[in-house]
C-alpha positions in Angstrom: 0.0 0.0 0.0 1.1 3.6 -1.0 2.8 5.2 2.1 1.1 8.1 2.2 -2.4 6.1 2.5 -1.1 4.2 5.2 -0.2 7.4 6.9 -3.8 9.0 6.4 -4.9 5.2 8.4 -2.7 5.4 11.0 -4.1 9.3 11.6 -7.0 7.8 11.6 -6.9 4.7 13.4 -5.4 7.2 16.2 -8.1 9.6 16.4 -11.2 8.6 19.0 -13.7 10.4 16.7 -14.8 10.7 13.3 -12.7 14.1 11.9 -13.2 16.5 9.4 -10.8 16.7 6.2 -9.2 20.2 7.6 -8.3 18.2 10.8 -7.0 15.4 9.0 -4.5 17.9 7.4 -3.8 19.4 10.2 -2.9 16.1 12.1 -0.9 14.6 9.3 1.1 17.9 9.1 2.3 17.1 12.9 3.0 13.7 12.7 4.5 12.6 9.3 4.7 15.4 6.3 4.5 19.4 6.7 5.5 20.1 2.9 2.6 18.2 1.8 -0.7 19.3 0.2 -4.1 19.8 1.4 -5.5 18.8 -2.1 -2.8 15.4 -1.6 -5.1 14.7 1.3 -7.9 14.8 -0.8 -6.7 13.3 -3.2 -5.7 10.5 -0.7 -8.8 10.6 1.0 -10.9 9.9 -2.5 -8.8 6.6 -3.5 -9.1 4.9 0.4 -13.3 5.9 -0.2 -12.8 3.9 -3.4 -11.3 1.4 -1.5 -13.8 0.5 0.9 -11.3 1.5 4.0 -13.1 4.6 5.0 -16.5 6.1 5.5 -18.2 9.8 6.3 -19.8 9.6 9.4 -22.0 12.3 7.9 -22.5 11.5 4.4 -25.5 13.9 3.6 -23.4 16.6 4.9 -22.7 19.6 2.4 -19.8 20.8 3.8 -17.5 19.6 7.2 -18.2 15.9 6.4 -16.0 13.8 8.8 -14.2 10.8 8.1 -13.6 7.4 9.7 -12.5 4.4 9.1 -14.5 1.2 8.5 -13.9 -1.3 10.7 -11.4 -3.5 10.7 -9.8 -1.3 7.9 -6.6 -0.7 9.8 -5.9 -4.7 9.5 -6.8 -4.8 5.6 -4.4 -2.1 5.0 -1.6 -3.3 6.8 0.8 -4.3 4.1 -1.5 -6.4 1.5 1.5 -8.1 -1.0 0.9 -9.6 -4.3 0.7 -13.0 -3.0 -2.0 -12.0 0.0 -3.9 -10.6 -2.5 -3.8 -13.8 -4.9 -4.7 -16.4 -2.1 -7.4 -13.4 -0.9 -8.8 -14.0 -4.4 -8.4 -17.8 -4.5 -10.2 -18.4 -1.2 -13.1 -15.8 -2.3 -13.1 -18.1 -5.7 -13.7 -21.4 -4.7 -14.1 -21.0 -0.6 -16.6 -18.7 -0.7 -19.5 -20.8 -0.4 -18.1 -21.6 3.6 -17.0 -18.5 4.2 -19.0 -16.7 7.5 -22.3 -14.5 6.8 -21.2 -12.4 10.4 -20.3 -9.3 11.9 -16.8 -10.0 9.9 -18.4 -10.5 6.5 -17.8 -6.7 5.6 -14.0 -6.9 6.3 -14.2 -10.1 4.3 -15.5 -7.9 1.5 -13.5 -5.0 1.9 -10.1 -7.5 1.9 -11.5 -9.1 -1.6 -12.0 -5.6 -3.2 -9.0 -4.6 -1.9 -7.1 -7.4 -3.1 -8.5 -7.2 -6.1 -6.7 -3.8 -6.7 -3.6 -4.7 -5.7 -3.9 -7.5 -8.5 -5.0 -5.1 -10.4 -1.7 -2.3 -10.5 0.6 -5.5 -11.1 2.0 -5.9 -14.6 0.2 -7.6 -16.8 2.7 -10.0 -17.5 3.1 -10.5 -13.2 2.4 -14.1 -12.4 0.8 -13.5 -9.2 -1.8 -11.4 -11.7 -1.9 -14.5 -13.9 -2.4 -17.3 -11.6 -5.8 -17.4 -10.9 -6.4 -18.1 -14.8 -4.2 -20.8 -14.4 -6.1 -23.0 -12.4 -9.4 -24.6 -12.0 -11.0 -26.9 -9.5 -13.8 -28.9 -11.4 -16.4 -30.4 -9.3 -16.8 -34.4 -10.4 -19.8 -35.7 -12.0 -21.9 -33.9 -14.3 -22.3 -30.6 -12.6 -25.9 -28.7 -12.1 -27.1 -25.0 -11.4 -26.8 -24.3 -7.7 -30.6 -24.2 -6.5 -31.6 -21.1 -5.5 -31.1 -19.7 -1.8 -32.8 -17.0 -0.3 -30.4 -14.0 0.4 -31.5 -13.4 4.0 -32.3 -16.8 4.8 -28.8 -18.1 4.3 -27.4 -14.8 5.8 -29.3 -15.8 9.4 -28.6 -19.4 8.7 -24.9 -19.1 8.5 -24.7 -16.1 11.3 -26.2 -18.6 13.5 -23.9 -21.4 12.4 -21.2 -18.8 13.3 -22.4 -17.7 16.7 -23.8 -21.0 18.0 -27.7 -19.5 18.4 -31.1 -21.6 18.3 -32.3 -21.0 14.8 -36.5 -20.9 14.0 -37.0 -22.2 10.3 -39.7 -23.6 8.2 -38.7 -26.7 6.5 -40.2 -27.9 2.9 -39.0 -31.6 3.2 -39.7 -34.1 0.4 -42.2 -36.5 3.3 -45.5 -36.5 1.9 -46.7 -35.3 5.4 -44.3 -32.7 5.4 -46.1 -29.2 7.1 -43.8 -26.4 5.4 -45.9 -24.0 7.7 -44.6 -25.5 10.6 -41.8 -23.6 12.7 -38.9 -25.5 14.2 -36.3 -24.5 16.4 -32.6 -25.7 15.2 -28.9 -26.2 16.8 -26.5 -25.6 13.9 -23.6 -28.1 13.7 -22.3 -27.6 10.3 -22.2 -26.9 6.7 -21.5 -29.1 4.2 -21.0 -28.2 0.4 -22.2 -31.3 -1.9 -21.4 -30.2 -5.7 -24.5 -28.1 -6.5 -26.5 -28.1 -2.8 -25.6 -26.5 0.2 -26.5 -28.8 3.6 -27.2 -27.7 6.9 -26.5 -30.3 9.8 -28.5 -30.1 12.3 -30.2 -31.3 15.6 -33.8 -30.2 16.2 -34.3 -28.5 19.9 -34.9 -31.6 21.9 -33.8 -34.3 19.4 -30.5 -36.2 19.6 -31.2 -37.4 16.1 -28.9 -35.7 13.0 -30.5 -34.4 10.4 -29.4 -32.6 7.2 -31.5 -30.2 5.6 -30.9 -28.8 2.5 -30.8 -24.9 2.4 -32.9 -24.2 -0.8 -35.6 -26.1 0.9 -35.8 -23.6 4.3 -39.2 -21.7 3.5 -38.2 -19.4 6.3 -36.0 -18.1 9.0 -35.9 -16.1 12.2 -32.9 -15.6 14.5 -33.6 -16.0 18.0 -30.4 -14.8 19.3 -30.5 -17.7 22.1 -27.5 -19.7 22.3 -26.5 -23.2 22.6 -23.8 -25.5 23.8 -22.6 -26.9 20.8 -21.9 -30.8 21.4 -18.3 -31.6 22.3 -18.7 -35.2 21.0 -20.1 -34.2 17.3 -17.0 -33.7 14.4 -17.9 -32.8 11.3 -15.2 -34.4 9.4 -16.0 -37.5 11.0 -19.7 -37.1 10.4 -18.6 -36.6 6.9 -16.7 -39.0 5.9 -18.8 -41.9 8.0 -21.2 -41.3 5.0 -23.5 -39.0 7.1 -24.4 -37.1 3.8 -25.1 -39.9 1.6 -27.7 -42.1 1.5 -25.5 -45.6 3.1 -27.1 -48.8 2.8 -24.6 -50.4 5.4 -23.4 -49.4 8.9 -20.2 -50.5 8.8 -17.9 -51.1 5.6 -18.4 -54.0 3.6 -15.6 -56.1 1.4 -15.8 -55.6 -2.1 -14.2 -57.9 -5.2 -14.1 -56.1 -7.9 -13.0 -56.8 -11.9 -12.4 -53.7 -13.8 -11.6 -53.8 -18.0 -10.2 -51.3 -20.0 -9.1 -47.8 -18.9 -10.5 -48.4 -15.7 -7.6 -50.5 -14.8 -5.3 -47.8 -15.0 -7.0 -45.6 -13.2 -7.2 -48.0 -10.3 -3.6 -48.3 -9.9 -3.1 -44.7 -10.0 -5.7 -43.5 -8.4 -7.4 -46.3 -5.7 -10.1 -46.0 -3.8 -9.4 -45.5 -0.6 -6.2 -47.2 1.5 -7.7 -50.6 1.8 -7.4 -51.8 -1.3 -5.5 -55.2 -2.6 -4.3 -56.2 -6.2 -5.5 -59.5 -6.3 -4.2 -59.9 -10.6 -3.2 -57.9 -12.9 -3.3 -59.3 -16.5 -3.5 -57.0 -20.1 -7.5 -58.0 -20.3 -8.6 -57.1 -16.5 -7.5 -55.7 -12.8 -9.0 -58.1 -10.2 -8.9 -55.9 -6.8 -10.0 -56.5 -3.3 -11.5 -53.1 -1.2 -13.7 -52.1 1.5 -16.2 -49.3 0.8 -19.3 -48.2 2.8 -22.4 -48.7 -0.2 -23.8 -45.4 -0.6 -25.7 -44.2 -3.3 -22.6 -42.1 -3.8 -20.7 -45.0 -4.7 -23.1 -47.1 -6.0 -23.9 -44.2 -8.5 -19.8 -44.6 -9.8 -20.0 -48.5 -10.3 -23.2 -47.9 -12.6 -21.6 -45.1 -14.4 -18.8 -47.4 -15.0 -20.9 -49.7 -17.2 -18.6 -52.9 -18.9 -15.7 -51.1 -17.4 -16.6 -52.8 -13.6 -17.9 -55.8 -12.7 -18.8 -56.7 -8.9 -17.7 -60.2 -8.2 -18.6 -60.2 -4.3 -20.5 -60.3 -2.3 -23.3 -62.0 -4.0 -25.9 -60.0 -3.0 -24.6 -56.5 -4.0 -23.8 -57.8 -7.6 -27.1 -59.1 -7.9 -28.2 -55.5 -6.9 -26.3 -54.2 -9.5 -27.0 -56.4 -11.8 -30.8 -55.4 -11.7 -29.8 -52.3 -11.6 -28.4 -52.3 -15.2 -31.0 -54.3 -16.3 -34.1 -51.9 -15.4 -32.0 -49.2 -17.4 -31.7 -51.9 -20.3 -35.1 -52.8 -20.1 -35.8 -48.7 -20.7 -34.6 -48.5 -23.2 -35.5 -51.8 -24.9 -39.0 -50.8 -24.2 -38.7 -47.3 -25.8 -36.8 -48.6 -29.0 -40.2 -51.2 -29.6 -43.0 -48.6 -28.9 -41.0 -46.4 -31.8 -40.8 -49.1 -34.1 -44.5 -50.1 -33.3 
């Protein structure tokens, strides 16, 4: 950041009130430049506006309007490098969806804008200005348009998330004696981001049971302002990756034989499943592998879309439910070919 707007900060930051342009002058003159301009200040005072870093406490003032800082400008203005700015812009790219709704969410907007300038007055041949084209994190799966989420509905819902308070929603489940009417009162435990749907975990007031709700669902939303004691004995992560936002058929993971044919074996070598996995063969035609997986409709979805490129071996009963599987897709579009030709 240019000196001289740090300066005009730190004058700032210092003073207990909001103070006119004249006294702004005046102070900078005493503690950093006495040569310098009162249209410099002005000048100075214009860009950080731009900026987001500073506000008139009096904006419908004509003349005598005084000048603060926003809050947490100070911080922003620090010393943003090149680099700061390209992970600023990074996270707001493809973390933004977790990012906190919250009494910080306006220094969170205030760091992106201004890191976006600093990107901005590098070269244009600067890689730090250049990275961000560089690379892409695409979602797997064929992805869909994010349904559509009510702006202050998922602001309360994520403030509440933030500051552990008793949320009161109305809930358009997909029961058939679902009451959207209905008002329930919520403990938020987490967000989870699933490709195109954003989840809320959550316990209802009185419940033990889990449940995850999807946000584009909440009809909805009042903030109570009543906290809670989040559980000590709930993780996330381990939520998570137990399968508790999947549909899982099983409790515990179940052992898997598996044949996979063509390209598929490659892939399985460099990329396995998870760390369980055992090379049973390996010939030119086929991969014969050994692995145990929780069956979710997550990964119950990858076998189908696998086709003649995986075959379940064992247990019995899972490749039997494949099996039928394939064949009421078959039988689809068997059935769709005749009626034409008919």
């Amino acid at each position: 950041m240019d000196d001289k707007k740090q300066q005009i900060i730190e004058v700032l930051a210092s003073a207990r009130y909001a103070i006119t342009t004249n006294e702004l002058y005046e102070r900078w003159q005493i503690q950093f430049d006495k040569q310098a301009s009162k249209r410099t200040i002005e000048r100075i005072v214009d860009q950080l506006i731009t900026e987001g870093l500073i506000e008139a406490e009096n904006p419908k003032a004509q003349r005598n309007i005084k000048w603060r800082l926003v809050q947490g400008a100070s911080i922003i203005a620090s010393s943003m490098t090149a680099f700061d700015a390209l992970c600023i812009q990074l996270l707001n790219q493809y973390a933004g969806a977790v990012l906190p709704y919250s009494a910080y969410a306006k220094q969170l907007q205030q760091q992106v804008h201004q890191a976006e300038l600093v990107l901005k007055k590098q070269p244009a041949n600067s890689p730090y200005k250049r990275w961000a084209k560089k690379v892409f994190i695409e979602q797997r799966g064929q992805p869909l348009l994010q349904a559509e989420i009510d702006e202050t509905i998922q602001q309360l819902c994520y403030q509440a998330l933030f500051e552990e308070t008793l949320l009161r929603i109305q809930y358009m489940s997909k029961t058939p004696n679902c009451n959207p009417d209905k008002w329930i009162v919520v403990q938020l435990l987490g967000l989870v981001v699933r490709s195109h749907t954003r989840y809320l975990v959550v316990k209802y007031q009185g419940e033990d049971k889990i449940r995850l709700l999807a946000m584009q669902r909440i009809c909805e939303a009042e903030s109570t302002e009543q906290s809670f004691d989040y559980p000590v004995d709930f993780n996330l992560h381990e939520y998570v990756e137990a399968g508790g936002t999947a549909v899982t058929w099983t409790d515990k993971p179940v052992q898997l034989l598996l044949k996979f044919y063509g390209y598929m074996c490659g892939v399985m070598l460099e990329n396995p499943i998870n760390d369980t996995f055992i090379l049973l063969e390996r010939t030119d035609k086929y991969l014969l592998y050994k692995v145990e997986v929780k069956l979710t409709n997550d990964f119950e979805s990858w076998i189908l879309s696998l086709a003649d490129k995986v075959e379940v071996l064992e247990p019995l009963e899972y490749r039997e439910h494949i099996a039928q599987k394939h064949a009421a897709a078959s039988r689809l579009y068997v059935n769709n070919i005749l009626k034409d030709e008919v």
